[in-house]
C-alpha positions in Angstrom: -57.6 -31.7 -177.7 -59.8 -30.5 -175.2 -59.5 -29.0 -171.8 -58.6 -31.8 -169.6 -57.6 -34.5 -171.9 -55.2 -36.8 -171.6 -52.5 -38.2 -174.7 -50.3 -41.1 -173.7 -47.6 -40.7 -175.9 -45.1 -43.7 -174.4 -45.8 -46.4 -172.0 -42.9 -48.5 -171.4 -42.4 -51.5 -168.7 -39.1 -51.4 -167.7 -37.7 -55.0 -165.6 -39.1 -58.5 -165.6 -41.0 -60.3 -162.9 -42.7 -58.5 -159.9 -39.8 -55.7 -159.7 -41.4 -54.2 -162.9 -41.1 -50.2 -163.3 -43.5 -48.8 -165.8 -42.3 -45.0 -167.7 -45.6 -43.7 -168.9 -45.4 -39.9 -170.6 -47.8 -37.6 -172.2 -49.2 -34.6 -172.6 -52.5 -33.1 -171.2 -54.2 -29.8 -171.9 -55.2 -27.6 -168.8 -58.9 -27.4 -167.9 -58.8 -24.3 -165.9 -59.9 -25.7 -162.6 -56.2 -26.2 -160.7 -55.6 -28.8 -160.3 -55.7 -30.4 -163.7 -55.7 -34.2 -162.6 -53.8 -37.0 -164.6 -55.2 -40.1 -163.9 -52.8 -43.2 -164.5 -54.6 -46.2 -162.9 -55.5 -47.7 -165.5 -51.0 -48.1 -166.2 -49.8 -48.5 -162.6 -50.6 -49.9 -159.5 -48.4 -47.0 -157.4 -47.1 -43.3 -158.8 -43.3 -43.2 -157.7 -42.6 -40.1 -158.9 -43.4 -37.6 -162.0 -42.0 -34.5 -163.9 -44.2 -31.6 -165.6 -43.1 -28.8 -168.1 -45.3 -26.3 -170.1 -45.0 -27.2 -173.9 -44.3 -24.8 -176.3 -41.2 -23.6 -178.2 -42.1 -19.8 -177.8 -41.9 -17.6 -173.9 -44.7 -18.4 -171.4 -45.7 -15.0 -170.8 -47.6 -14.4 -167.2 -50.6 -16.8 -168.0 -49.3 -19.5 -166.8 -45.7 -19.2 -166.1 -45.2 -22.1 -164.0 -47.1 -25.5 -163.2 -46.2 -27.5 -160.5 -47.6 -31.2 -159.6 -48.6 -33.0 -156.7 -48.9 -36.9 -156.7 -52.3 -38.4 -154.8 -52.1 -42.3 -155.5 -52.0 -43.1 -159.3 -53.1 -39.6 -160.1 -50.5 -36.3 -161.0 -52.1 -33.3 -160.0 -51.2 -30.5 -162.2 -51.3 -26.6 -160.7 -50.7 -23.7 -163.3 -49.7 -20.9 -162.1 -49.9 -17.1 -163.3 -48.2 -13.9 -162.2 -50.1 -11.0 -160.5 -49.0 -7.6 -159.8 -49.2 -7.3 -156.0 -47.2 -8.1 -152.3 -45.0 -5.8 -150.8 -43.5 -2.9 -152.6 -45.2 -4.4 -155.7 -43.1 -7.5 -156.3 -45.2 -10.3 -158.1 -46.8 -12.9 -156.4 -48.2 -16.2 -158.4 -51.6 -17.2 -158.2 -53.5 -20.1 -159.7 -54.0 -20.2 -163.5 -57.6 -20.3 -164.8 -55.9 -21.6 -168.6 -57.5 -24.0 -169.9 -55.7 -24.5 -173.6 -52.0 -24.9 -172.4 -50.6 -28.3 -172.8 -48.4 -29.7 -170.3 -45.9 -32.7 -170.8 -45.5 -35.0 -168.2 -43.4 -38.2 -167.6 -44.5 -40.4 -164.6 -43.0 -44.0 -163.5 -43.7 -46.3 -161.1 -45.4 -50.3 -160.5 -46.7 -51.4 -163.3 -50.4 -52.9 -163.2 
């Protein structure tokens, strides 16, 4: 894989007639840019809702420690995030990732195409 790419690993339609829910899951690589965008328009018509987690069986460590999403239409926006020393009386504060080799699993649903 390369930064950026996207693996559909299930895509399941989920109903019958116009009430049709569509599961699609996957995994993408980061590209280092924040967000890293999952486009699934080409599966559904509408994003309901989606879930991301880091892959790995080993410990994060501070590069990225965390991504988050944001849905914008049919598209999951993925934001790593890293830790930083700084902030008051030196607590850590997250800023955005520039990791472009993690891979991030993601499950997504909504009206099927």
């Amino acid at each position: 894989m390369a930064a950026g790419d996207v693996v559909i690993t299930q895509d399941v339609i989920l109903g019958k007639g116009s009430g049709r829910v569509r599961l699609v899951c996957g995994t993408v690589q980061l590209d280092g840019v924040n967000p890293t965008p999952i486009s699934l328009s080409a599966h559904l018509q509408s994003l309901y809702g989606a879930v991301v987690s880091i892959e790995g069986a080993t410990a994060t460590g501070a590069d990225p420690n965390q991504v988050t999403s944001a849905i914008s239409g049919t598209t999951i926006n993925v934001y790593a995030w890293k830790v930083t020393t700084g902030g008051a009386a030196g607590n850590p504060t997250e800023i955005a990732s520039g990791d472009n080799t993690r891979l991030v699993n993601f499950i997504a649903f909504g009206a099927s195409k």
